[in-house]
PyMOL Python script that loads the backbone (N, CA, C, O; Angstrom):
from pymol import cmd

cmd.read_pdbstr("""\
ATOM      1  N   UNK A   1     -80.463  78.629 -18.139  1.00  0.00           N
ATOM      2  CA  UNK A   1     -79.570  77.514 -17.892  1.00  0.00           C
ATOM      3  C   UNK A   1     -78.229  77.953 -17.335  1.00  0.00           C
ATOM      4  O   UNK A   1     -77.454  77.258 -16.678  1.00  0.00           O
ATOM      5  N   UNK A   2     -78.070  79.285 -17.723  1.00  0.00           N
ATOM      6  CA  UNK A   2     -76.589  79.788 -17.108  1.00  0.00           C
ATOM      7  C   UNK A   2     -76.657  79.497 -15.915  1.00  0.00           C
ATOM      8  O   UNK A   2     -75.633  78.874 -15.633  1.00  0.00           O
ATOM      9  N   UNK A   3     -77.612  79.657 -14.639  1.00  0.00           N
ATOM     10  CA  UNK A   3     -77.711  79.769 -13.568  1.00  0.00           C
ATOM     11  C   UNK A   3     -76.785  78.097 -13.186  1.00  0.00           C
ATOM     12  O   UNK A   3     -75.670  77.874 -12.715  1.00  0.00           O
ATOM     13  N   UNK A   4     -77.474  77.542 -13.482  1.00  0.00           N
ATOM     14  CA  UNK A   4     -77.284  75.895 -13.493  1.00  0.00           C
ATOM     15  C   UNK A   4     -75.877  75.395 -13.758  1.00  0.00           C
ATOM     16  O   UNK A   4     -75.061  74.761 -13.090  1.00  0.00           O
ATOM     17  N   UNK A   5     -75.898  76.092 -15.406  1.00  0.00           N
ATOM     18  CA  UNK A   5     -74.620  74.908 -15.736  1.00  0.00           C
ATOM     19  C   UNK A   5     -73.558  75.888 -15.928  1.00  0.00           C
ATOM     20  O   UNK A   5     -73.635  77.116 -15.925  1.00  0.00           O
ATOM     21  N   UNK A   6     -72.454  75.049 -16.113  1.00  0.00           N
ATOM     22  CA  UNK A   6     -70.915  75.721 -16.220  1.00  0.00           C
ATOM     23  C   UNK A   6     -71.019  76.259 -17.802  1.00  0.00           C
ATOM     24  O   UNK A   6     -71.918  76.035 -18.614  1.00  0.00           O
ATOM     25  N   UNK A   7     -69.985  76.923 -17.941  1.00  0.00           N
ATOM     26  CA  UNK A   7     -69.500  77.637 -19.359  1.00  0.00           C
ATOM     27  C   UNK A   7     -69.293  76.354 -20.115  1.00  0.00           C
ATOM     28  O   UNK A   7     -69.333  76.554 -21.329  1.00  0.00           O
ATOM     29  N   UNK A   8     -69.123  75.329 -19.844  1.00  0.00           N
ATOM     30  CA  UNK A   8     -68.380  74.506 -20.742  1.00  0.00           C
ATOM     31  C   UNK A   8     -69.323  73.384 -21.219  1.00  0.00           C
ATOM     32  O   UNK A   8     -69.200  72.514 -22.081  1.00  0.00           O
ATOM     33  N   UNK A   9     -70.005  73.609 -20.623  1.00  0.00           N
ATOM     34  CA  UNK A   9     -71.345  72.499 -20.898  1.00  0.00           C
ATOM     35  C   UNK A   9     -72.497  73.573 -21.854  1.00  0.00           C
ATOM     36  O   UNK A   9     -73.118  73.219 -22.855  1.00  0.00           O
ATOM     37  N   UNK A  10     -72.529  74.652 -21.334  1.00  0.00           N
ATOM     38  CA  UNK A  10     -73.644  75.416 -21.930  1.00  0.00           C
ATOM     39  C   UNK A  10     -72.859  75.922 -23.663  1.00  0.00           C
ATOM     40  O   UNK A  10     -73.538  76.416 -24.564  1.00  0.00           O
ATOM     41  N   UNK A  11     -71.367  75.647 -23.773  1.00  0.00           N
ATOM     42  CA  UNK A  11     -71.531  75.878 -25.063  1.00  0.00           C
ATOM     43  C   UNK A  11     -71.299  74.631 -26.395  1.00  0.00           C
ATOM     44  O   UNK A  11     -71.032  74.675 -27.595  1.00  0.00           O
ATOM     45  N   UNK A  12     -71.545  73.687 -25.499  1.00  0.00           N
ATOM     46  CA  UNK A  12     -71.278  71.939 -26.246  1.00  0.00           C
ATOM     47  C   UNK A  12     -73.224  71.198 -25.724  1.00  0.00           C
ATOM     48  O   UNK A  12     -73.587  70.037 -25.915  1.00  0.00           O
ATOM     49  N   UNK A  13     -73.996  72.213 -25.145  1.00  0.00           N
ATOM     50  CA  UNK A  13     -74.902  71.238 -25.373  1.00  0.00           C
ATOM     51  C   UNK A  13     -75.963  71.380 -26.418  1.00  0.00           C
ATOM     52  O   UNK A  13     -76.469  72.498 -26.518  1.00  0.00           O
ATOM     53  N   UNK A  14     -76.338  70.531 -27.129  1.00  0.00           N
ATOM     54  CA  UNK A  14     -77.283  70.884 -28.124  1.00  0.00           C
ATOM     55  C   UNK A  14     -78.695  71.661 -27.764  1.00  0.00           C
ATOM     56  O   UNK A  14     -79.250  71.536 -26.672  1.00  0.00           O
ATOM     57  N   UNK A  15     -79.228  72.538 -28.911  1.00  0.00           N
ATOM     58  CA  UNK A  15     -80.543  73.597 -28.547  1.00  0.00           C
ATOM     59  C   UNK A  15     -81.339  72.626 -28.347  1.00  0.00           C
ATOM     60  O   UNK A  15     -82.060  72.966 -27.409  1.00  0.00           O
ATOM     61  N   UNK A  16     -81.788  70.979 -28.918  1.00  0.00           N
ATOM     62  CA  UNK A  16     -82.920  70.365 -28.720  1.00  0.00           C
ATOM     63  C   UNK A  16     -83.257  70.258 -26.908  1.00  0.00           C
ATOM     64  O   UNK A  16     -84.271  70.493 -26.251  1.00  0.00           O
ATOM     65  N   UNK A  17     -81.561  69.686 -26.452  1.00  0.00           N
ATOM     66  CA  UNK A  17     -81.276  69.156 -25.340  1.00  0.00           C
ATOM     67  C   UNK A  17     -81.435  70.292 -24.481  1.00  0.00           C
ATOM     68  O   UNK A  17     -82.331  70.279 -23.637  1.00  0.00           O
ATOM     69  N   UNK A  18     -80.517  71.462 -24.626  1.00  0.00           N
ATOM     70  CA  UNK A  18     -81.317  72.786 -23.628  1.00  0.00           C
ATOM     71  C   UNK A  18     -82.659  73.006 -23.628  1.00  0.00           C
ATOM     72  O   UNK A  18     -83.268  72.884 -22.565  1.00  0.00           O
ATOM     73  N   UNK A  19     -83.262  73.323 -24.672  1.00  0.00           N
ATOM     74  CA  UNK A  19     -84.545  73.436 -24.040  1.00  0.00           C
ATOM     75  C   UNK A  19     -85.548  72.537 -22.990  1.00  0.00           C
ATOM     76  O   UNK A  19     -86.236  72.956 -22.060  1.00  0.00           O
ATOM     77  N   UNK A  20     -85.372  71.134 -23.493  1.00  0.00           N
ATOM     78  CA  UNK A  20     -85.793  70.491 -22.692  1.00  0.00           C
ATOM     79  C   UNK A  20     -85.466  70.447 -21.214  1.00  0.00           C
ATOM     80  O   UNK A  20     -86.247  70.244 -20.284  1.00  0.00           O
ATOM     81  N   UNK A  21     -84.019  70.702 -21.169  1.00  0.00           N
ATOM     82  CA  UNK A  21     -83.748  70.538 -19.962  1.00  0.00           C
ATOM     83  C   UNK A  21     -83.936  71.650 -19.117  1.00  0.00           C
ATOM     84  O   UNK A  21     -84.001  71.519 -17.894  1.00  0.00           O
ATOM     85  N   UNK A  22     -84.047  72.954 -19.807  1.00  0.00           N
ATOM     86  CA  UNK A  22     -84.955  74.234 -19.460  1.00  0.00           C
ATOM     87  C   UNK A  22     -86.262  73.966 -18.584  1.00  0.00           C
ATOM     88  O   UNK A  22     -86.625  74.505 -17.539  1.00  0.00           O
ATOM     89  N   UNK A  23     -86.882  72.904 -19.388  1.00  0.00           N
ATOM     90  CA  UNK A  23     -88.369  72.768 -19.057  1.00  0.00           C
ATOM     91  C   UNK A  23     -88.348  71.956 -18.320  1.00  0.00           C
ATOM     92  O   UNK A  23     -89.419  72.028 -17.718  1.00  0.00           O
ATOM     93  N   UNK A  24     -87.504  70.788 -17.767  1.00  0.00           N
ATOM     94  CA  UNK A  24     -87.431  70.259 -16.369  1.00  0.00           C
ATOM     95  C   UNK A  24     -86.816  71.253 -15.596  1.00  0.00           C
ATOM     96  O   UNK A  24     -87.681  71.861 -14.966  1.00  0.00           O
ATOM     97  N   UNK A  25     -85.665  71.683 -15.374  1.00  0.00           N
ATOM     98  CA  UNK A  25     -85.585  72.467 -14.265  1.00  0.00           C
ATOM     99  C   UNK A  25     -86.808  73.427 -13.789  1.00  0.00           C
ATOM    100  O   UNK A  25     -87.074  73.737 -12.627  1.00  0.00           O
ATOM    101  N   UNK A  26     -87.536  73.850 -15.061  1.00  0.00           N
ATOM    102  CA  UNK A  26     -88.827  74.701 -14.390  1.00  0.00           C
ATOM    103  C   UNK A  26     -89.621  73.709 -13.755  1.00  0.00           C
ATOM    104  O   UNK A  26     -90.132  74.119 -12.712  1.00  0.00           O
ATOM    105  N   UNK A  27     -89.913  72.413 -14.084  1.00  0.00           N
ATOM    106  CA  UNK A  27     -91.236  71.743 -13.463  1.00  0.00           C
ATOM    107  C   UNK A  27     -90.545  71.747 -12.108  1.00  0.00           C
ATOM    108  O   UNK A  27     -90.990  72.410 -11.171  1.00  0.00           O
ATOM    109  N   UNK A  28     -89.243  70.856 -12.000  1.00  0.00           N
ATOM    110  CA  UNK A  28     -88.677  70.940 -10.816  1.00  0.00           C
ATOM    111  C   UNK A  28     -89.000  71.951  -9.697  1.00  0.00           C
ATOM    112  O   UNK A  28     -89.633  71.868  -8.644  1.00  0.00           O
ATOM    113  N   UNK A  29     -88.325  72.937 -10.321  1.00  0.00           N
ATOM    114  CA  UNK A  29     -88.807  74.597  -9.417  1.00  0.00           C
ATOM    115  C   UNK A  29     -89.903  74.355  -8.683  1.00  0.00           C
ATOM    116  O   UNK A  29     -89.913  74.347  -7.452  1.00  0.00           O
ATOM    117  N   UNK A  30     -91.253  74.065  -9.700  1.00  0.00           N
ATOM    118  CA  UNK A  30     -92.227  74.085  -9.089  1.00  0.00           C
ATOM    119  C   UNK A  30     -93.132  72.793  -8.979  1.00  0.00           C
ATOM    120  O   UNK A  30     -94.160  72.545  -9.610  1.00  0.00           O
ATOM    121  N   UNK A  31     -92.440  71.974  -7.944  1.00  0.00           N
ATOM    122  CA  UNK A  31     -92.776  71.021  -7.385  1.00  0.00           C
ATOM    123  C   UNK A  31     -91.987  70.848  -6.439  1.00  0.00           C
ATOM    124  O   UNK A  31     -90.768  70.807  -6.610  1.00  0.00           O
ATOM    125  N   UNK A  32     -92.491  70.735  -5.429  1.00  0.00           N
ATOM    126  CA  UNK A  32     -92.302  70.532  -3.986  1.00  0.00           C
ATOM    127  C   UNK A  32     -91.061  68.905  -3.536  1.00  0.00           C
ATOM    128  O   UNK A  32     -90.452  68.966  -2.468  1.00  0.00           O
ATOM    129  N   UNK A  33     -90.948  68.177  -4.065  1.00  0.00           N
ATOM    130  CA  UNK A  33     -90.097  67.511  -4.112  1.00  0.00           C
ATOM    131  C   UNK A  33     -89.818  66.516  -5.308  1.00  0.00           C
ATOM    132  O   UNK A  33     -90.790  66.475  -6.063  1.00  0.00           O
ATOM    133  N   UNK A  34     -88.559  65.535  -5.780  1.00  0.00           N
ATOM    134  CA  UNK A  34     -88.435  64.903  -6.800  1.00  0.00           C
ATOM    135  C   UNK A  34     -89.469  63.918  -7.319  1.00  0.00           C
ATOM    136  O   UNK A  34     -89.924  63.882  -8.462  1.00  0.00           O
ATOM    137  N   UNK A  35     -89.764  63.135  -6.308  1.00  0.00           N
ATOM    138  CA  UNK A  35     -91.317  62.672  -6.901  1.00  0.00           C
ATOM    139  C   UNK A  35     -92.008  62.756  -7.478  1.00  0.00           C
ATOM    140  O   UNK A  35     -92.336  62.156  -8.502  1.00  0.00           O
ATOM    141  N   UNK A  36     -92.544  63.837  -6.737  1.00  0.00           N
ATOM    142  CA  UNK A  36     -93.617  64.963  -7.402  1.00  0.00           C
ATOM    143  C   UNK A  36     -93.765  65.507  -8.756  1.00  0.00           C
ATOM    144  O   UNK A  36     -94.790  65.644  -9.424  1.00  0.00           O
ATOM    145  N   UNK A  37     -92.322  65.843  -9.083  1.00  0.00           N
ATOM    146  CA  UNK A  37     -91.399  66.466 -10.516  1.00  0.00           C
ATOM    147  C   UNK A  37     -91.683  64.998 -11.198  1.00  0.00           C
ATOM    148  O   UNK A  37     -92.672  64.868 -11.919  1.00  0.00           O
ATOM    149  N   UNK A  38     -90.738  63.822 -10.940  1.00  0.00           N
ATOM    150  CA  UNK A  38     -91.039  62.563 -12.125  1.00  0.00           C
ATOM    151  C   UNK A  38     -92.267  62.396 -11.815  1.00  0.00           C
ATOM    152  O   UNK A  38     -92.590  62.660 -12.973  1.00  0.00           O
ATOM    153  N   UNK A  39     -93.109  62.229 -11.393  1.00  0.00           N
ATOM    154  CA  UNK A  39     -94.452  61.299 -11.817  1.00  0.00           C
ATOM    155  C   UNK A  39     -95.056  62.522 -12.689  1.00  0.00           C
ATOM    156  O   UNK A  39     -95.505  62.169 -13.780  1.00  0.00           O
ATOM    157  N   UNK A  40     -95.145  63.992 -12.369  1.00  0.00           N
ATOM    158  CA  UNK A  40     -95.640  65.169 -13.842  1.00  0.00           C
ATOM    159  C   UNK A  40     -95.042  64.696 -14.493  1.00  0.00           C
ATOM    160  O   UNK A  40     -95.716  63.870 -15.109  1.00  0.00           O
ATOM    161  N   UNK A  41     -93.544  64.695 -14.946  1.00  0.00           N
ATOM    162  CA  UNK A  41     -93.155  64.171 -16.579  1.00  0.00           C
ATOM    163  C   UNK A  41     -92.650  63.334 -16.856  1.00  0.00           C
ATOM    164  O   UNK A  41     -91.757  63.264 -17.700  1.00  0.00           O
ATOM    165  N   UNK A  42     -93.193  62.303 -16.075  1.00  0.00           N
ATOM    166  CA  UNK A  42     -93.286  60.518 -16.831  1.00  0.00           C
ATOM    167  C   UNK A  42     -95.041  60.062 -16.945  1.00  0.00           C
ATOM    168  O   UNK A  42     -95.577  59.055 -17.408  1.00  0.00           O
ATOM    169  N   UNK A  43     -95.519  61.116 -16.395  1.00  0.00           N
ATOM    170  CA  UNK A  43     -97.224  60.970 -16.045  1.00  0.00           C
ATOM    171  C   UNK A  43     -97.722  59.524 -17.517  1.00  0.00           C
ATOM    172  O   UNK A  43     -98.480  58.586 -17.271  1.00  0.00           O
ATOM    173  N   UNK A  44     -97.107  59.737 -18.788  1.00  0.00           N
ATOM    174  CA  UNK A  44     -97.676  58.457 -19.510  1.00  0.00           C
ATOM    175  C   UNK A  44     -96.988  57.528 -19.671  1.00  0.00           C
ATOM    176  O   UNK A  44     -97.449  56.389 -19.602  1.00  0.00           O
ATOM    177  N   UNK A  45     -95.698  57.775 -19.928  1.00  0.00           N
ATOM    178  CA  UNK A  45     -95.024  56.629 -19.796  1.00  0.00           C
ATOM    179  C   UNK A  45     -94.669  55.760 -18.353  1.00  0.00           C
ATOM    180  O   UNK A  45     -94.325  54.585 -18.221  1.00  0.00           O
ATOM    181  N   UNK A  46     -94.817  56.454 -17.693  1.00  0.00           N
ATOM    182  CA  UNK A  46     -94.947  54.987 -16.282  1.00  0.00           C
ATOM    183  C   UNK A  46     -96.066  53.970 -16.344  1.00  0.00           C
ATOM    184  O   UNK A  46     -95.988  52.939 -15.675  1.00  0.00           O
ATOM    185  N   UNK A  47     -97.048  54.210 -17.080  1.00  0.00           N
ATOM    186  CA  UNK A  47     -97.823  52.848 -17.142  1.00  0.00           C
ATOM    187  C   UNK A  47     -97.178  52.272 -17.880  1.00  0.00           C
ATOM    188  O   UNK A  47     -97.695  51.158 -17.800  1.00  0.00           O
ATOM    189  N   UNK A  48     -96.238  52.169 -18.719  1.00  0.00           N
ATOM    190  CA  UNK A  48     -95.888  51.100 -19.676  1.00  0.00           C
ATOM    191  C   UNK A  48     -94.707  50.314 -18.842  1.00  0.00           C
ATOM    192  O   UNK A  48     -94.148  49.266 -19.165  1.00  0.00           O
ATOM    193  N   UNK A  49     -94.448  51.283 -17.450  1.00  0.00           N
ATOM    194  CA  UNK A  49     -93.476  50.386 -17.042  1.00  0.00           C
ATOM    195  C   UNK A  49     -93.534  49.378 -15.942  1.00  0.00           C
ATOM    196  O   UNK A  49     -94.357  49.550 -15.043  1.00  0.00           O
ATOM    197  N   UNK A  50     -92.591  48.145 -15.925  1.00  0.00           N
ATOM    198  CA  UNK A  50     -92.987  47.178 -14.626  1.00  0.00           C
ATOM    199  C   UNK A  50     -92.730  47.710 -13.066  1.00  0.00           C
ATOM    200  O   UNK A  50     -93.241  47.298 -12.025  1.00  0.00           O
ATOM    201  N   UNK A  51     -92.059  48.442 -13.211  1.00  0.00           N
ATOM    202  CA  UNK A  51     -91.728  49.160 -11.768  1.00  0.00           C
ATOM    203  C   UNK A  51     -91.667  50.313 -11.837  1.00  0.00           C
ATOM    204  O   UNK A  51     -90.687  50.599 -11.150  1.00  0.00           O
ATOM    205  N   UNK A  52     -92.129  51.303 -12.272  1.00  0.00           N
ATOM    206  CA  UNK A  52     -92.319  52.967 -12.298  1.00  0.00           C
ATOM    207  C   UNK A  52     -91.581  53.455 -11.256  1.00  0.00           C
ATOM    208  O   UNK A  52     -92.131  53.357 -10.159  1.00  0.00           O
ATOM    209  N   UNK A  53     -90.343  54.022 -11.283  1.00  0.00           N
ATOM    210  CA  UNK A  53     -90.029  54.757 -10.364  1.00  0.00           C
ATOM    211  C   UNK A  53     -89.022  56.240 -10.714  1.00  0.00           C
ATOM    212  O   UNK A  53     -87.807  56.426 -10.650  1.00  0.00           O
ATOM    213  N   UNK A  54     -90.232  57.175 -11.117  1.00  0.00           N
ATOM    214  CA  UNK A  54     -89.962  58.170 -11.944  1.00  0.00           C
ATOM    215  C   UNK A  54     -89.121  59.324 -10.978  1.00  0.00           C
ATOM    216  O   UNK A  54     -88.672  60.323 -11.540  1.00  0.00           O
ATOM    217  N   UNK A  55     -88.956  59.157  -9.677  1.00  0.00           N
ATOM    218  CA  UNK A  55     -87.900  60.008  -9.162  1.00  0.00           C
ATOM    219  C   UNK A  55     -86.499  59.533  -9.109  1.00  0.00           C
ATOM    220  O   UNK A  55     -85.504  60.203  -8.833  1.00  0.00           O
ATOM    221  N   UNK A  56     -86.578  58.161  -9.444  1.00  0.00           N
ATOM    222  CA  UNK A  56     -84.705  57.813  -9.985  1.00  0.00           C
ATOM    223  C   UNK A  56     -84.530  58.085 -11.810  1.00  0.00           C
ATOM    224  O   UNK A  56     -83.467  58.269 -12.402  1.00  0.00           O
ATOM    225  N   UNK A  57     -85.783  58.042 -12.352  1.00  0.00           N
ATOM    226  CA  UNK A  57     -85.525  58.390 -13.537  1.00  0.00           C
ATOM    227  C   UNK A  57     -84.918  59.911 -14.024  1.00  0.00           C
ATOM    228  O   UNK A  57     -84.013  60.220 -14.800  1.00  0.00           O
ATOM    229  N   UNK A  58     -85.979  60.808 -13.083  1.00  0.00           N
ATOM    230  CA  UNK A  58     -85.393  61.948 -13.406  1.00  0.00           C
ATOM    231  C   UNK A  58     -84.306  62.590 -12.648  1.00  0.00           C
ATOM    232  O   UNK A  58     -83.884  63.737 -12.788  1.00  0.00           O
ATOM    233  N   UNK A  59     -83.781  61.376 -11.544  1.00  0.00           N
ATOM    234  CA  UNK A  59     -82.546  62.384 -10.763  1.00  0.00           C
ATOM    235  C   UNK A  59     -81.518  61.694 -11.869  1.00  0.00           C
ATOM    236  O   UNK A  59     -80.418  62.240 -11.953  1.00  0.00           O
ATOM    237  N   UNK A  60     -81.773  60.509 -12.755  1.00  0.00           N
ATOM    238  CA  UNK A  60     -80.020  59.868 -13.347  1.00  0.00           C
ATOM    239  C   UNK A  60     -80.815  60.709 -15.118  1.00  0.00           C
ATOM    240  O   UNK A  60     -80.309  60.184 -16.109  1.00  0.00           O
ATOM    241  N   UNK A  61     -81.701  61.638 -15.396  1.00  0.00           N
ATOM    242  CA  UNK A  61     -81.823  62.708 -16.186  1.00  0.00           C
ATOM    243  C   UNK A  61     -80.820  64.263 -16.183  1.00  0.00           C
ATOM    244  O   UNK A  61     -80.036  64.854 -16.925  1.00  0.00           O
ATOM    245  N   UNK A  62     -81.484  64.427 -14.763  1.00  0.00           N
ATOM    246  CA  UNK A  62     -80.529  65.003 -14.280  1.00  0.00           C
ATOM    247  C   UNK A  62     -78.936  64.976 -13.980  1.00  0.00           C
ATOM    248  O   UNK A  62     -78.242  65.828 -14.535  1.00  0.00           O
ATOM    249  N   UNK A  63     -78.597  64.438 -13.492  1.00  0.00           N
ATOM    250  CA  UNK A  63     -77.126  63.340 -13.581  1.00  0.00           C
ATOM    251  C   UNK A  63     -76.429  63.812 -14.716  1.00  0.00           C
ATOM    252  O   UNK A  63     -75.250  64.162 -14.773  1.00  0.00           O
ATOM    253  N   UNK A  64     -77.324  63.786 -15.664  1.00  0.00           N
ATOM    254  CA  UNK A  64     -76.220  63.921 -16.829  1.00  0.00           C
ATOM    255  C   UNK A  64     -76.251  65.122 -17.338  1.00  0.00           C
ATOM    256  O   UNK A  64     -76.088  65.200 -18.556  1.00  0.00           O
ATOM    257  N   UNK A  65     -76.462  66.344 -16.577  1.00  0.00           N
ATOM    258  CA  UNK A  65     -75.745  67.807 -16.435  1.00  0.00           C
ATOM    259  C   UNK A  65     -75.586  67.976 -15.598  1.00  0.00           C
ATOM    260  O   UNK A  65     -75.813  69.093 -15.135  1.00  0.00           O
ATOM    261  N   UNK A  66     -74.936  66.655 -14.630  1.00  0.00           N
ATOM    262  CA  UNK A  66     -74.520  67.396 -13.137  1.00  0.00           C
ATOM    263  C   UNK A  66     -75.301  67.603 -12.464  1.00  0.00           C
ATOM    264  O   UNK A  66     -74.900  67.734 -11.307  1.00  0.00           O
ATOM    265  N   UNK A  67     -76.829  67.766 -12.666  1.00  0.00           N
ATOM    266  CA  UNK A  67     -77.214  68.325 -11.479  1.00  0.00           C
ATOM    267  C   UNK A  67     -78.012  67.837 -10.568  1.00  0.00           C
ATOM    268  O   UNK A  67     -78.107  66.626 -10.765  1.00  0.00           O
ATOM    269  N   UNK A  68     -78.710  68.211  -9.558  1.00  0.00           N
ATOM    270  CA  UNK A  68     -79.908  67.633  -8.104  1.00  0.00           C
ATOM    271  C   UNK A  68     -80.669  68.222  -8.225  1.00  0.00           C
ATOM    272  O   UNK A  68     -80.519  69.368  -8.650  1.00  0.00           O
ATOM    273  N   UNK A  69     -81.652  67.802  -7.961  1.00  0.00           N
ATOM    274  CA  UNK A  69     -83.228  68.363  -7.874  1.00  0.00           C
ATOM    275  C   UNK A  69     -82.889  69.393  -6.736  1.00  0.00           C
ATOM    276  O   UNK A  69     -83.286  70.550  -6.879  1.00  0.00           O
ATOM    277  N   UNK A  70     -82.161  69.036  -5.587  1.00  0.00           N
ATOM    278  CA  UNK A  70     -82.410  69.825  -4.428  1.00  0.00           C
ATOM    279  C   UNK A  70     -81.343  71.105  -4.635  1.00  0.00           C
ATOM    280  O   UNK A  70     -81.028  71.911  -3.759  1.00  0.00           O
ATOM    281  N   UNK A  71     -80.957  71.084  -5.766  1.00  0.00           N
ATOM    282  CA  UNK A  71     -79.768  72.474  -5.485  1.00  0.00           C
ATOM    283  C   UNK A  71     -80.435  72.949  -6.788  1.00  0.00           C
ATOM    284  O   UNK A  71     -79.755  73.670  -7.518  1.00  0.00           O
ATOM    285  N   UNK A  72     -81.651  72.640  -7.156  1.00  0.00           N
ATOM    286  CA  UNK A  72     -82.729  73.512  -8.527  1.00  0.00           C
ATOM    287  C   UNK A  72     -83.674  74.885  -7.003  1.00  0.00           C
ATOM    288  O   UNK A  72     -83.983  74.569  -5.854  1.00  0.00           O
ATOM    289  N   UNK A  73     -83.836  76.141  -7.612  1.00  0.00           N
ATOM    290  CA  UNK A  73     -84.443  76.497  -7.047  1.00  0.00           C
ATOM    291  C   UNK A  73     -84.864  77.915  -7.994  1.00  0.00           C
ATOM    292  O   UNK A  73     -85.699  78.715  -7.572  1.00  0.00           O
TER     293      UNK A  73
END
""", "prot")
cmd.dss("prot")
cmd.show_as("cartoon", "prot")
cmd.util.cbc("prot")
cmd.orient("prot")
């Protein structure tokens, strides 16, 4: 996560919340664009929704450490 986030975020964010967000930036990595990334990890919960649109879900996920899918690499 160092790579990613600033000093000041990485020592105020909680271990539940890093890891997870560990494990999106990896799916990210490896998926070819944001899409691609939300529909893998909304894959069950988008059927429950009326309009599924899991690449604004996970860019305003993202959002809230600052960051873009497109500056993950």
């Amino acid at each position: 996560l160092s790579q990613y986030l600033d000093e000041e975020t990485l020592t105020t964010i909680d271990p539940f919340d890093a890891v997870q967000l560990a494990y999106v930036i990896e799916v990210c990595i490896n998926h070819k664009n944001q899409a691609a990334a939300g529909r893998y990890l909304y894959a069950n919960s988008r059927d429950k929704l009326k309009n599924p649109n899991d690449s604004d879900r996970l860019r305003k996920y993202l959002m809230k450490f600052g960051l873009r899918f497109d500056e993950l690499s």
